[in-house]
gemmi code that builds the backbone of each chain (N, CA, C; Angstrom):
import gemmi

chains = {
    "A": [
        ("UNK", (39.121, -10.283, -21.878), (37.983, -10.567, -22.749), (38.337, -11.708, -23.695)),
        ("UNK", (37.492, -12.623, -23.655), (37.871, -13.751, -24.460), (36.673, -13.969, -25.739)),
        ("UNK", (37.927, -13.985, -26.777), (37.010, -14.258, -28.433), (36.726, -15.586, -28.874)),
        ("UNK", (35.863, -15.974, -29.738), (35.867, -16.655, -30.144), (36.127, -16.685, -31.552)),
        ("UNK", (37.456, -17.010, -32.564), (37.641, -16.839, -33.763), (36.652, -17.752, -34.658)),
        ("UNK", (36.531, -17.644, -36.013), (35.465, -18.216, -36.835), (36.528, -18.694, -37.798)),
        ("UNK", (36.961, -19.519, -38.829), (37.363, -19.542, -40.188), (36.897, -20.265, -40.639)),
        ("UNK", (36.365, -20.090, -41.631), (35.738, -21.132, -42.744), (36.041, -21.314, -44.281)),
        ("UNK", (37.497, -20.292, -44.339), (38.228, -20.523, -45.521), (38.686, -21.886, -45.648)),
        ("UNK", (39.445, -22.422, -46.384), (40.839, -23.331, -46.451), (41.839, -22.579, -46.784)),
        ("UNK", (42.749, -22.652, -45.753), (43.998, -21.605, -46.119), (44.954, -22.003, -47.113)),
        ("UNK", (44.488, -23.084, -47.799), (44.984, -23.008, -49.486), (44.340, -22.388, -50.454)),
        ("UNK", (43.033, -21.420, -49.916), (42.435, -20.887, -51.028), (42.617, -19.419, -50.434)),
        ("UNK", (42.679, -19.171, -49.374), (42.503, -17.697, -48.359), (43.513, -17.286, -47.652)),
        ("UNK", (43.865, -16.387, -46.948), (45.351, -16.527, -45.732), (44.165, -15.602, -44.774)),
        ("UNK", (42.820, -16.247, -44.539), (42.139, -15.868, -43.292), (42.591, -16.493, -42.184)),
        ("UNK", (43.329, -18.314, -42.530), (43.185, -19.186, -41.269), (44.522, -18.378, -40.502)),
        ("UNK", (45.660, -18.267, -41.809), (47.142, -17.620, -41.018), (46.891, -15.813, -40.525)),
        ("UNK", (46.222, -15.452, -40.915), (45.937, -14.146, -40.076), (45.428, -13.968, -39.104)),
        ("UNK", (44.045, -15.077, -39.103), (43.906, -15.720, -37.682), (44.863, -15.959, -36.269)),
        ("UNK", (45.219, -16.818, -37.555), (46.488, -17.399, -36.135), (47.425, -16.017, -35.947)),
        ("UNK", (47.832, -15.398, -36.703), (48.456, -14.556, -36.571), (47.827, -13.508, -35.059)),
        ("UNK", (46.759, -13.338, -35.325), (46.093, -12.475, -34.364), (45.367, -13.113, -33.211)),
        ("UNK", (45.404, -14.225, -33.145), (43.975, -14.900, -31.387), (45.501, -14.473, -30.417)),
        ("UNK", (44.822, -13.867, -29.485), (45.553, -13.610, -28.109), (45.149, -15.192, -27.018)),
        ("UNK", (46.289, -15.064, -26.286), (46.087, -16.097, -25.659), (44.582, -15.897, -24.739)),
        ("UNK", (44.195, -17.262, -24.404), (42.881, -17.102, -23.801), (41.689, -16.873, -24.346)),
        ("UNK", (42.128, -17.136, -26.240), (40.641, -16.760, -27.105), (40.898, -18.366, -27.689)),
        ("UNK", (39.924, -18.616, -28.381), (39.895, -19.371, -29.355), (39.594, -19.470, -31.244)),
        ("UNK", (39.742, -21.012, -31.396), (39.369, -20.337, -32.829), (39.106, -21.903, -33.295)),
        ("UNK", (37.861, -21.963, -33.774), (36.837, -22.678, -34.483), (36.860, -22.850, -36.279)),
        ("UNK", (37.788, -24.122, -36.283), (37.918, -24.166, -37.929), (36.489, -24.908, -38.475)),
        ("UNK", (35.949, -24.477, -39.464), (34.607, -24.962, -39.589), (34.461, -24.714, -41.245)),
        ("UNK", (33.637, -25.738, -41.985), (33.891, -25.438, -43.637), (34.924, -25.489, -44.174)),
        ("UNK", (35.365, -25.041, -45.094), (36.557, -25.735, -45.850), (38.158, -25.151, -44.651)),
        ("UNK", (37.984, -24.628, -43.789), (38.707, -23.899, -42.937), (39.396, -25.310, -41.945)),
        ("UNK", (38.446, -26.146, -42.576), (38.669, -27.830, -41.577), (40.280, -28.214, -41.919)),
        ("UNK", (39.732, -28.114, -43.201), (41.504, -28.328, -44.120), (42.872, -28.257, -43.236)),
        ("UNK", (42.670, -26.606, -42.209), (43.630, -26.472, -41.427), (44.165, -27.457, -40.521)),
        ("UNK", (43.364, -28.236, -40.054), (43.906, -29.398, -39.261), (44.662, -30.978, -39.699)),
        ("UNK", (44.885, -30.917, -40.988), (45.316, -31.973, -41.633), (47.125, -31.977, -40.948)),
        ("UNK", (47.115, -33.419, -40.528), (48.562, -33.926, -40.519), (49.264, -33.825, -41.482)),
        ("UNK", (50.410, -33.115, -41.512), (51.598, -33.399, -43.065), (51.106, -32.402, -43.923)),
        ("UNK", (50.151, -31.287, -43.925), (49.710, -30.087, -44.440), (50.949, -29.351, -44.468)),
        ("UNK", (50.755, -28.790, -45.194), (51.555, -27.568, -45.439), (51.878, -26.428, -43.863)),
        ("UNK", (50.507, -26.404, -43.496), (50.488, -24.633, -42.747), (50.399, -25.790, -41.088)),
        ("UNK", (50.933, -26.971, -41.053), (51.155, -27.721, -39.829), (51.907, -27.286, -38.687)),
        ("UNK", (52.781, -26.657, -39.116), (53.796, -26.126, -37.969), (53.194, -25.043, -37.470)),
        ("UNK", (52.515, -24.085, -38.767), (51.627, -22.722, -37.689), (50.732, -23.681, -36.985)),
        ("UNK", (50.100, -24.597, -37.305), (48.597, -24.781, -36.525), (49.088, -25.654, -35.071)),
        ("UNK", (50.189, -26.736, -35.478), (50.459, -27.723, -34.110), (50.914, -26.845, -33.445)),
        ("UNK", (50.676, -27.153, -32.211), (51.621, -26.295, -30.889), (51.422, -25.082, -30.628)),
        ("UNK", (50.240, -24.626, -30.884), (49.917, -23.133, -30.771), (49.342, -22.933, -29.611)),
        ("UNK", (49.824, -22.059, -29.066), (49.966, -22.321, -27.202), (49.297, -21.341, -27.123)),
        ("UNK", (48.545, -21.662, -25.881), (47.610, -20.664, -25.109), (46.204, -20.432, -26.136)),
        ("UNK", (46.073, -20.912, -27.056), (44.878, -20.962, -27.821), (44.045, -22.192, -27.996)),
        ("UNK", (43.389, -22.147, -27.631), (42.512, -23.700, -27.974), (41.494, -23.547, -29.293)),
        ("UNK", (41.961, -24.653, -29.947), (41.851, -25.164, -31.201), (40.511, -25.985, -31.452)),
        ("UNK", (39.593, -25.461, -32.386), (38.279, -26.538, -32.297), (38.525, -26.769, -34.188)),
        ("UNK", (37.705, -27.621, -34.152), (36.610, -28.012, -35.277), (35.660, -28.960, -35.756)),
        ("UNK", (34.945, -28.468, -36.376), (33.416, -28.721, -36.799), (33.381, -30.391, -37.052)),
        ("UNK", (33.143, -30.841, -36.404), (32.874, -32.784, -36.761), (31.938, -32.647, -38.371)),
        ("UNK", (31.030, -32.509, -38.478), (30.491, -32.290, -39.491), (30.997, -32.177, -40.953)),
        ("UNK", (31.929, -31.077, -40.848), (32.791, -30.328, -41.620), (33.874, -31.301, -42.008)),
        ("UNK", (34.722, -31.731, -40.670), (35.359, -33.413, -40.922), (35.129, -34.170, -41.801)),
        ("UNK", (33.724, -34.852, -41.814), (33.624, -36.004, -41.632), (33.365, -36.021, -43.398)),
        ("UNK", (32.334, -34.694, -44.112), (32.118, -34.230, -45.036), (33.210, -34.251, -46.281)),
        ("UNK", (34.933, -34.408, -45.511), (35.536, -33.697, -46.265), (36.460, -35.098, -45.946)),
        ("UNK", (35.983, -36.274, -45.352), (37.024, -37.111, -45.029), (38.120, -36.690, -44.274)),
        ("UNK", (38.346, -36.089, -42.989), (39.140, -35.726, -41.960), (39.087, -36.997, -41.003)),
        ("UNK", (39.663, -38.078, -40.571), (39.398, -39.001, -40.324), (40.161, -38.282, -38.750)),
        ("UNK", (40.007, -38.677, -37.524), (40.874, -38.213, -36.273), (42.279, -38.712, -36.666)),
        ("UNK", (43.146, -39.509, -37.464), (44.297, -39.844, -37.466), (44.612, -39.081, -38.415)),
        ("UNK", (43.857, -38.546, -38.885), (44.676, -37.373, -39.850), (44.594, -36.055, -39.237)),
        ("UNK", (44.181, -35.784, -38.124), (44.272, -34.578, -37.069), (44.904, -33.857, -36.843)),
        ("UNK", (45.642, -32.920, -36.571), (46.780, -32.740, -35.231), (46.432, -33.148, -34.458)),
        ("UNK", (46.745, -33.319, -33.486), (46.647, -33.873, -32.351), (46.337, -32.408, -30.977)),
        ("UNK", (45.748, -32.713, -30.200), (44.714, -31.624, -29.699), (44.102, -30.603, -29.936)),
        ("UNK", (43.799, -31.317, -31.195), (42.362, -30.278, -31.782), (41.198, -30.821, -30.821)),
        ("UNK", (40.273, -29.911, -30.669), (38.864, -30.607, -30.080), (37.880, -30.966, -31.226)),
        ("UNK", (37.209, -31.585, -31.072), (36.251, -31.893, -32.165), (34.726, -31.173, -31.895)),
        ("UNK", (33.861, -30.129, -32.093), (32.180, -29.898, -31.616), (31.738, -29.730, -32.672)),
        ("UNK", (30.230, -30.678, -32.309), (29.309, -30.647, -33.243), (28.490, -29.074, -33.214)),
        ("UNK", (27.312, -28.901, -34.095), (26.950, -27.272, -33.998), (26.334, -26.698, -32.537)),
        ("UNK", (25.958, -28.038, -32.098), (25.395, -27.407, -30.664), (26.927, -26.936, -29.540)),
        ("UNK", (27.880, -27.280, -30.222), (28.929, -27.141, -29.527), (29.527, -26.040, -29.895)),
        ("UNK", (29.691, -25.259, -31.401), (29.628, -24.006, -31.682), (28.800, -23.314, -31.049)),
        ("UNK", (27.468, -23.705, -30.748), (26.529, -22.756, -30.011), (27.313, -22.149, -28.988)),
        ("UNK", (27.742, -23.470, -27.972), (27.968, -23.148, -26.532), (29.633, -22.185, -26.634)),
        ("UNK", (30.327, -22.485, -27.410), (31.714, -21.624, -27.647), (31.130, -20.309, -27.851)),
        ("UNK", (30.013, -20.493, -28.560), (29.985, -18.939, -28.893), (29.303, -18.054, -27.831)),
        ("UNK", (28.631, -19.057, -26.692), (27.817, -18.204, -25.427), (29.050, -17.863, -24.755)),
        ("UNK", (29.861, -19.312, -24.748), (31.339, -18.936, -23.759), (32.337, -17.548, -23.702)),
        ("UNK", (32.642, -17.475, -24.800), (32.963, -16.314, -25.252), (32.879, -15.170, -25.541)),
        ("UNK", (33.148, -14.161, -25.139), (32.415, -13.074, -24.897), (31.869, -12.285, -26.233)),
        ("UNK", (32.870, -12.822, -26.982), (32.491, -12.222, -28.698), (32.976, -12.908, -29.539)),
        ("UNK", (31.914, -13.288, -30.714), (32.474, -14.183, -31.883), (33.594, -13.292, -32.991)),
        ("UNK", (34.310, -13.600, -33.706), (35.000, -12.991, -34.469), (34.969, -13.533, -35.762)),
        ("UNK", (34.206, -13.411, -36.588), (34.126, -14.440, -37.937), (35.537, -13.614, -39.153)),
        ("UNK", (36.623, -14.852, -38.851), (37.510, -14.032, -40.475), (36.889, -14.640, -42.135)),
        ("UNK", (36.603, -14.010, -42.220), (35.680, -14.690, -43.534), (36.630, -14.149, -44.593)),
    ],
    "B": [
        ("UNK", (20.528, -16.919, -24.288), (21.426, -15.817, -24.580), (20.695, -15.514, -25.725)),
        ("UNK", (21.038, -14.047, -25.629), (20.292, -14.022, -27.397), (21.440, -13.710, -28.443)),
        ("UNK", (20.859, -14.340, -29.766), (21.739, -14.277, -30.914), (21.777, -13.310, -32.271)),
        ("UNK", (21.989, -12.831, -32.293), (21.758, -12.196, -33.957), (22.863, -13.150, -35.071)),
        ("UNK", (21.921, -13.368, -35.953), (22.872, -14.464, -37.280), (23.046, -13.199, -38.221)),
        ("UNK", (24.189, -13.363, -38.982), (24.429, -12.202, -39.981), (24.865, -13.437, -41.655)),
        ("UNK", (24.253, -13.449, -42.350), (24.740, -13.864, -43.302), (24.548, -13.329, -45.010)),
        ("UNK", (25.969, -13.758, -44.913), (26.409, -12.868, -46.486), (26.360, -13.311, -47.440)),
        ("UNK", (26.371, -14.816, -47.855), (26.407, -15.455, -48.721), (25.495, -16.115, -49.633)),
        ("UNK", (25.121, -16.322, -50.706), (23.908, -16.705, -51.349), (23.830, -18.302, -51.178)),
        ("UNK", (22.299, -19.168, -51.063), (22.224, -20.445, -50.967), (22.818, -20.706, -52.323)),
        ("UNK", (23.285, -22.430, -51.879), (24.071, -22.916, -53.043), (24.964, -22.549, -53.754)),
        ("UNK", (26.048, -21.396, -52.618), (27.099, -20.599, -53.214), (28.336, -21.755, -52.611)),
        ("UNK", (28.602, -21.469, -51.468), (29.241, -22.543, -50.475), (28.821, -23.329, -49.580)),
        ("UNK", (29.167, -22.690, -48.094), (28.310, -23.220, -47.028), (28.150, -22.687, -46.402)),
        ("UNK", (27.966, -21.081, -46.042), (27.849, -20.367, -45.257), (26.254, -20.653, -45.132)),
        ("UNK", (25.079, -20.668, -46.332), (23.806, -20.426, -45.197), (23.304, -21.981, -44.905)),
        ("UNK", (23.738, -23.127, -45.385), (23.551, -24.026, -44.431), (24.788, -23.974, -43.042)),
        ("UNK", (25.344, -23.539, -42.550), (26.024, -23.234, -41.242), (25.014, -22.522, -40.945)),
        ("UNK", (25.414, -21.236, -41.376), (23.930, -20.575, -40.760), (22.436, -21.498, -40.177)),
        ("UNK", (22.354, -21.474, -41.019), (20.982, -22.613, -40.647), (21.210, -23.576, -39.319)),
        ("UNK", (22.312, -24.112, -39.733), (22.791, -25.566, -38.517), (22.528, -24.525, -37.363)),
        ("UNK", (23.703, -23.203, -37.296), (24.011, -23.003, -35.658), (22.391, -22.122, -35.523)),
        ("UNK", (21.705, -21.721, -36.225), (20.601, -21.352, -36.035), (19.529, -22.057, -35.004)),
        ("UNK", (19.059, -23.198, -36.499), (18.872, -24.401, -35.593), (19.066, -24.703, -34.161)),
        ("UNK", (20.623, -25.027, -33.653), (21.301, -25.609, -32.840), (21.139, -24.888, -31.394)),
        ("UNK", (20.629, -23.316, -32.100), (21.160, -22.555, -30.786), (19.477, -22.421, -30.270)),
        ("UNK", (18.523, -22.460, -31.458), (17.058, -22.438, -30.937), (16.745, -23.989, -30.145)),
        ("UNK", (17.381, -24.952, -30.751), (17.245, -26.168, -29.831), (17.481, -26.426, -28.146)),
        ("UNK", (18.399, -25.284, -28.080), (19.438, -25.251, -26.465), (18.893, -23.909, -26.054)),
        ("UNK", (17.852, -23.667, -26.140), (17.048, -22.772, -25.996), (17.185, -21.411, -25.805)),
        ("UNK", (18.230, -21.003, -26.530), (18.535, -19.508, -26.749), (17.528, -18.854, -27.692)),
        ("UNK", (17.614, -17.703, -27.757), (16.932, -16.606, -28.625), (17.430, -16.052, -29.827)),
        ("UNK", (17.099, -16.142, -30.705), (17.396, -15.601, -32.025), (16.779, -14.238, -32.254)),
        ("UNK", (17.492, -13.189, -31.705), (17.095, -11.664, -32.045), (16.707, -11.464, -33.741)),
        ("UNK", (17.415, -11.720, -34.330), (16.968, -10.925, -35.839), (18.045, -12.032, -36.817)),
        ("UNK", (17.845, -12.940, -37.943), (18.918, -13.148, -38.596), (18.773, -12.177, -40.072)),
        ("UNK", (19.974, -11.522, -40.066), (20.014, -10.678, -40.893), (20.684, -11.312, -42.713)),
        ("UNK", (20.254, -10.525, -43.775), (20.786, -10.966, -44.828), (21.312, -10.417, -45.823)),
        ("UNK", (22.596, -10.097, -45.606), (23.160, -9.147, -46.397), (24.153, -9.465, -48.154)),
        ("UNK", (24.493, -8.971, -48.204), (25.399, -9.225, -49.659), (24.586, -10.019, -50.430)),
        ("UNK", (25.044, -10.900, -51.085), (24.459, -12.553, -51.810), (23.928, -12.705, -50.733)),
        ("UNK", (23.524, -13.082, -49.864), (22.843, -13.832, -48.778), (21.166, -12.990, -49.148)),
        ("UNK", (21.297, -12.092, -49.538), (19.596, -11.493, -50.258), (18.606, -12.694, -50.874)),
        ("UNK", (19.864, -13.678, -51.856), (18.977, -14.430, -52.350), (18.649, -15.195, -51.819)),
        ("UNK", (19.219, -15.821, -50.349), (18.153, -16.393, -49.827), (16.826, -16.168, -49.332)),
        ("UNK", (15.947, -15.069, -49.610), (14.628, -14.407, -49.947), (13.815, -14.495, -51.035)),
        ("UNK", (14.152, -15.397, -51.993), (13.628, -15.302, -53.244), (12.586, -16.892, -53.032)),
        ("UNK", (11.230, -16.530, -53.696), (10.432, -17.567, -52.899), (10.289, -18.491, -55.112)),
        ("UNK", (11.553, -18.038, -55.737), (11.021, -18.386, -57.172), (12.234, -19.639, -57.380)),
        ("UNK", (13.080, -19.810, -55.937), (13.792, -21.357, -56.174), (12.961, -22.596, -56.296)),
        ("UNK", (13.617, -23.030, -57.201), (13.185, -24.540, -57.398), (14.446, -25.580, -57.430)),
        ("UNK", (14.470, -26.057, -55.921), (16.237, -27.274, -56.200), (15.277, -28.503, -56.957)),
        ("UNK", (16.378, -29.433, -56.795), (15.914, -30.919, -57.705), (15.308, -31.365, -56.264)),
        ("UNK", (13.948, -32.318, -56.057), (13.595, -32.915, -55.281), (14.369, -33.673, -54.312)),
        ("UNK", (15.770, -33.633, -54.331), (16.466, -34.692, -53.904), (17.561, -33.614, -52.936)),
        ("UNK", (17.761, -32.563, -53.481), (18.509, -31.349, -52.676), (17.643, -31.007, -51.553)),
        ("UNK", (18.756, -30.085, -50.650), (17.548, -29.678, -49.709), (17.209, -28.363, -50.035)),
        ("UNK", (15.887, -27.119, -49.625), (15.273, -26.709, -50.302), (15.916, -25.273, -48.929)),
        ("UNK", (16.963, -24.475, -49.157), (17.619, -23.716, -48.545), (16.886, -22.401, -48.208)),
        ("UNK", (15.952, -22.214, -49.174), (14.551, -20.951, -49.031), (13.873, -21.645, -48.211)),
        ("UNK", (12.983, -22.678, -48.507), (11.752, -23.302, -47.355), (12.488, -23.440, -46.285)),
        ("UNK", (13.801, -24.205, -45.844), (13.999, -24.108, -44.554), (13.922, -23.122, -43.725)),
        ("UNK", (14.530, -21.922, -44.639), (14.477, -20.524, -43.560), (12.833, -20.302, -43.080)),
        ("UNK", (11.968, -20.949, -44.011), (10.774, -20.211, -44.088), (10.422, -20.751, -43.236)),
        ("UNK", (10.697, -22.132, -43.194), (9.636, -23.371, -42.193), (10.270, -22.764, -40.848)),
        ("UNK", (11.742, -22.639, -40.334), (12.195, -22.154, -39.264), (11.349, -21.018, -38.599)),
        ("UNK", (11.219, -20.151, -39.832), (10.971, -18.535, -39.309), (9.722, -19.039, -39.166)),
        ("UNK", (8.853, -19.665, -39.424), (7.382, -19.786, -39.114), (7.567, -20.359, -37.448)),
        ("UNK", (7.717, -21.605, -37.529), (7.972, -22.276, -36.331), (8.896, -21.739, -35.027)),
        ("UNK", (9.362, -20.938, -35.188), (9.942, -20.161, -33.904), (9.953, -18.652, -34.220)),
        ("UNK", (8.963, -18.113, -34.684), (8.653, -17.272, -34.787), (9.885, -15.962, -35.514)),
        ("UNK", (10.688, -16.169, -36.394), (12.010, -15.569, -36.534), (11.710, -14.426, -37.295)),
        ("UNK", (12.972, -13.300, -36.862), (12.757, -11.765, -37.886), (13.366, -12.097, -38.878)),
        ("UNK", (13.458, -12.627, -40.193), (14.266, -12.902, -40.857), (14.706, -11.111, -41.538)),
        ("UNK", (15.493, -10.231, -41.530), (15.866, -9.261, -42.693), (16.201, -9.411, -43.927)),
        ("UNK", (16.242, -8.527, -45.205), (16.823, -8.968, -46.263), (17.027, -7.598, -45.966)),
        ("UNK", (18.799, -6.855, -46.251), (19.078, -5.529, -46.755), (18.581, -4.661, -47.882)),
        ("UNK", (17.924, -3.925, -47.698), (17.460, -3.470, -49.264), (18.459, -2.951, -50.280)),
        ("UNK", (19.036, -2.527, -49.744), (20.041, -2.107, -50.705), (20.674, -3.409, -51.829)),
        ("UNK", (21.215, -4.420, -50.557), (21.439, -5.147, -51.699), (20.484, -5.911, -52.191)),
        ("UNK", (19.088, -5.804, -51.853), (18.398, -6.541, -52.389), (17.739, -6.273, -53.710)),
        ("UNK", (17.800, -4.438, -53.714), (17.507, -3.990, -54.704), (18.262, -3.842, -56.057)),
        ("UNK", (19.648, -4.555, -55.730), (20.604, -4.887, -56.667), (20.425, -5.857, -57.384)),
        ("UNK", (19.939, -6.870, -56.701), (20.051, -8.305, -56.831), (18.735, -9.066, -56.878)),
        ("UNK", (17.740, -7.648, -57.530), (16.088, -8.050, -57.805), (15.335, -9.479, -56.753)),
        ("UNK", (15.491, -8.864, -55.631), (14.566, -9.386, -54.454), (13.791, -8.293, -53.946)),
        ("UNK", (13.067, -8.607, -54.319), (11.504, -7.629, -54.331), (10.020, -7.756, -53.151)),
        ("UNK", (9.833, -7.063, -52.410), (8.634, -7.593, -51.974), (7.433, -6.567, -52.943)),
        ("UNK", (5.973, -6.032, -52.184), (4.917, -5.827, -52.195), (5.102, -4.037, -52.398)),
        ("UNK", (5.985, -3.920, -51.499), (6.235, -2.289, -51.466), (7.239, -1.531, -52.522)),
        ("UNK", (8.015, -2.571, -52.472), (9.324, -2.704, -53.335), (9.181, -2.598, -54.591)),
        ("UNK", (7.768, -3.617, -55.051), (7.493, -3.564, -56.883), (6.620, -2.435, -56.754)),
        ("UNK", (5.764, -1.554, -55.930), (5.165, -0.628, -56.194), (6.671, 0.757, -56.257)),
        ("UNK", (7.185, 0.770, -55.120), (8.291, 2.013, -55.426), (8.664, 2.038, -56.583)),
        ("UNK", (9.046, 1.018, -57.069), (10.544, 0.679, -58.076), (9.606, 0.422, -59.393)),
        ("UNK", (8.289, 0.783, -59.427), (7.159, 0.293, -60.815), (8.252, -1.304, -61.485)),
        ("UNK", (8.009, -2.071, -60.699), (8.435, -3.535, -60.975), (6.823, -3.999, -61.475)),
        ("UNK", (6.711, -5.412, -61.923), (5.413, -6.233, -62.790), (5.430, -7.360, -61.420)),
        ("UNK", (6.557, -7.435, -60.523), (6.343, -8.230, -59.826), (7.277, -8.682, -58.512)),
        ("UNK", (6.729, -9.656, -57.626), (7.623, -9.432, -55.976), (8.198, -11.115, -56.001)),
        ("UNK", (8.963, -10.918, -55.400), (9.568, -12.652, -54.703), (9.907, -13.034, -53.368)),
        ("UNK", (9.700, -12.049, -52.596), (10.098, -12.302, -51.282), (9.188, -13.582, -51.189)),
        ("UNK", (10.224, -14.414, -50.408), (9.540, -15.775, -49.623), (8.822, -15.640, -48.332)),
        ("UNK", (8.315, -16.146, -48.131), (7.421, -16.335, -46.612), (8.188, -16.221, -45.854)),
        ("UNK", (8.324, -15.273, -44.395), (9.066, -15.186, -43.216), (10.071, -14.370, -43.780)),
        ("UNK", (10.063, -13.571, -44.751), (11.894, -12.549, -44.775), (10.774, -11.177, -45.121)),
        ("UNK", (11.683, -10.084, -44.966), (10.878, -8.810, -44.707), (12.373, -8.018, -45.186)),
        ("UNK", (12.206, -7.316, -46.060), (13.003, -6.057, -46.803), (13.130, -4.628, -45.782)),
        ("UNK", (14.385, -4.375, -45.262), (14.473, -3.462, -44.292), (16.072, -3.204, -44.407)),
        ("UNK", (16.366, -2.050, -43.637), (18.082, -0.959, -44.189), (18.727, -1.567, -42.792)),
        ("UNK", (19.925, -1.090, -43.181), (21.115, -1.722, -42.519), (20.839, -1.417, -40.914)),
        ("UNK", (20.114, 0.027, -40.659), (19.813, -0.022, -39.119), (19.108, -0.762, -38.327)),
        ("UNK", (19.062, -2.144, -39.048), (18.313, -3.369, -38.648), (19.456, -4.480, -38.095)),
        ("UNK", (20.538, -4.387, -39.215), (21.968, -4.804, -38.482), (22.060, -4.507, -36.974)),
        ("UNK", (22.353, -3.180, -37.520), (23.179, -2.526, -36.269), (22.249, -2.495, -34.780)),
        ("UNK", (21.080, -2.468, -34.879), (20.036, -2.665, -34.166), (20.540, -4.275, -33.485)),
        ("UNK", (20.451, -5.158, -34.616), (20.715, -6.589, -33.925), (21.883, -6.887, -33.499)),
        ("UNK", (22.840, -6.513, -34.068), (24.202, -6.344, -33.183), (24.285, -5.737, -31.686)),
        ("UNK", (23.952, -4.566, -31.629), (23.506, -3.760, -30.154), (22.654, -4.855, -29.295)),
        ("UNK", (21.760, -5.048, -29.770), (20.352, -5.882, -29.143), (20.556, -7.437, -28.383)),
        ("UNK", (21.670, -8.007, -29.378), (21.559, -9.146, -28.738), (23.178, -9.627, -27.842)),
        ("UNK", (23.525, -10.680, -27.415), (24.634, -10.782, -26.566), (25.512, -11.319, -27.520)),
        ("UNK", (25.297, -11.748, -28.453), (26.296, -12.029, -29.662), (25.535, -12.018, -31.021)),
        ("UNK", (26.489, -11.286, -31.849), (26.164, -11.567, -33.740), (27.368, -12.346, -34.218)),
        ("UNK", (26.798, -13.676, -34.859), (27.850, -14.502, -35.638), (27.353, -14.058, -36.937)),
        ("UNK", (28.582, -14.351, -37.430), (28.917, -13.665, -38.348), (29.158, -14.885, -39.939)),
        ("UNK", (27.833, -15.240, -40.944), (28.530, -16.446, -41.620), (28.822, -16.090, -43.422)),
        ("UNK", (29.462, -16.429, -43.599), (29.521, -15.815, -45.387), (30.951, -16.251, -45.947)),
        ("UNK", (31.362, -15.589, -47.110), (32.819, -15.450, -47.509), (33.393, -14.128, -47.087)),
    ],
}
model = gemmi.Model(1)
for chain_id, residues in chains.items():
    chain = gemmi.Chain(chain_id)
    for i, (resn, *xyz) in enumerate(residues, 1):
        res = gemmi.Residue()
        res.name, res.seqid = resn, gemmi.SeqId(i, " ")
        for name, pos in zip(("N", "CA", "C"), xyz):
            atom = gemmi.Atom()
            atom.name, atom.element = name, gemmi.Element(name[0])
            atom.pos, atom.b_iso = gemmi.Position(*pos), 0.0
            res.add_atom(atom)
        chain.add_residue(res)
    model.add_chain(chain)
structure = gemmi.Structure()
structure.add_model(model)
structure.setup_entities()
């Protein structure tokens, strides 16, 4: 069964994004979206949990980006980027959303 | 697919009910179904038809309203917390001997087995708030 995770903390204000990560089984995902974008910053703090996290595929919100000045060179590097119609479709993909709020 | 939206958060708190709104939006555009969006915690006040933003903001009550008109949407407000957090309809100021109601156009005051109803009912409930 494959999830789809939600965070929309910034895990400098919450430890939803690291409990997250703590918990997606391989073959789920997890959708940083709202201040939860934060998580994908290069040279961040919580970089080493987020780069290289295997068997999970990594999204976030372009929107949310672009809002907050996330430029793609400040990325990790294979994050995916979806706009909301692209949350839509993650969330049909998946058999169940999981929002850590 | 159909959707149930669950949101907890009050407009102009963060960003949970414009997300809400977006994947709302997004998912009625790609032509899915919106079973019920429900409104729980702070998210009550997005039912209150007595906001006034500055002309220049966007207007986080009318959108739900203009939505729920135009695609026909169940909008819920929880009573419980609504009755905390003085969101009132028609029935509501008569129970409660209130002087007066605020529900906005398109939201309807109803108990949590409206959740759980839309959770069961549809093929996914997202989930948006703090």
């Amino acid at each position: 069964m494959s999830i789809l995770h939600t965070v929309n903390k910034s895990p400098f204000e919450k430890s939803s994004v690291g409990s997250c990560l703590a918990h997606a089984l391989e073959g789920s995902s997890i959708l940083f979206y709202e201040d939860a974008v934060y998580a994908v910053l290069k040279g961040a703090s919580i970089e080493p949990l987020v780069a290289g996290f295997d068997g999970v595929k990594l999204y976030a919100l372009g929107a949310d980006l672009k809002a907050r000045g996330i430029t793609d060179d400040k990325m990790i590097d294979g994050i995916e980027i979806v706009d909301y119609a692209g949350f839509v479709d993650l969330s049909a993909e998946h058999d169940k959303v999981q929002a850590w709020v | 697919m159909k959707f149930s939206i669950q949101v907890n958060e009050g407009p102009y708190q963060h960003q949970a009910t414009d997300s809400a709104y977006q994947f709302t939006k997004a998912a009625l555009e790609k032509g899915h179904e919106i079973f019920r969006v429900f409104f729980y915690h702070d998210g009550v006040n997005n039912g209150t038809k007595l906001t006034t933003p500055p002309q220049d903001d966007r207007n986080i009550v009318n959108r739900w309203s203009e939505l729920a008109e135009k695609h026909d949407l169940d909008m819920v407000v929880c009573v419980a917390a609504a009755q905390r957090r003085g969101i009132v309809d028609e029935g509501e100021m008569q129970r409660n001997g209130k002087d007066a109601e605020n529900i906005a156009p398109g939201f309807r005051i109803s108990g949590l087995g409206q959740l759980i109803e839309a959770a069961v009912q549809a093929d996914r409930l997202v989930v948006f708030g703090d």
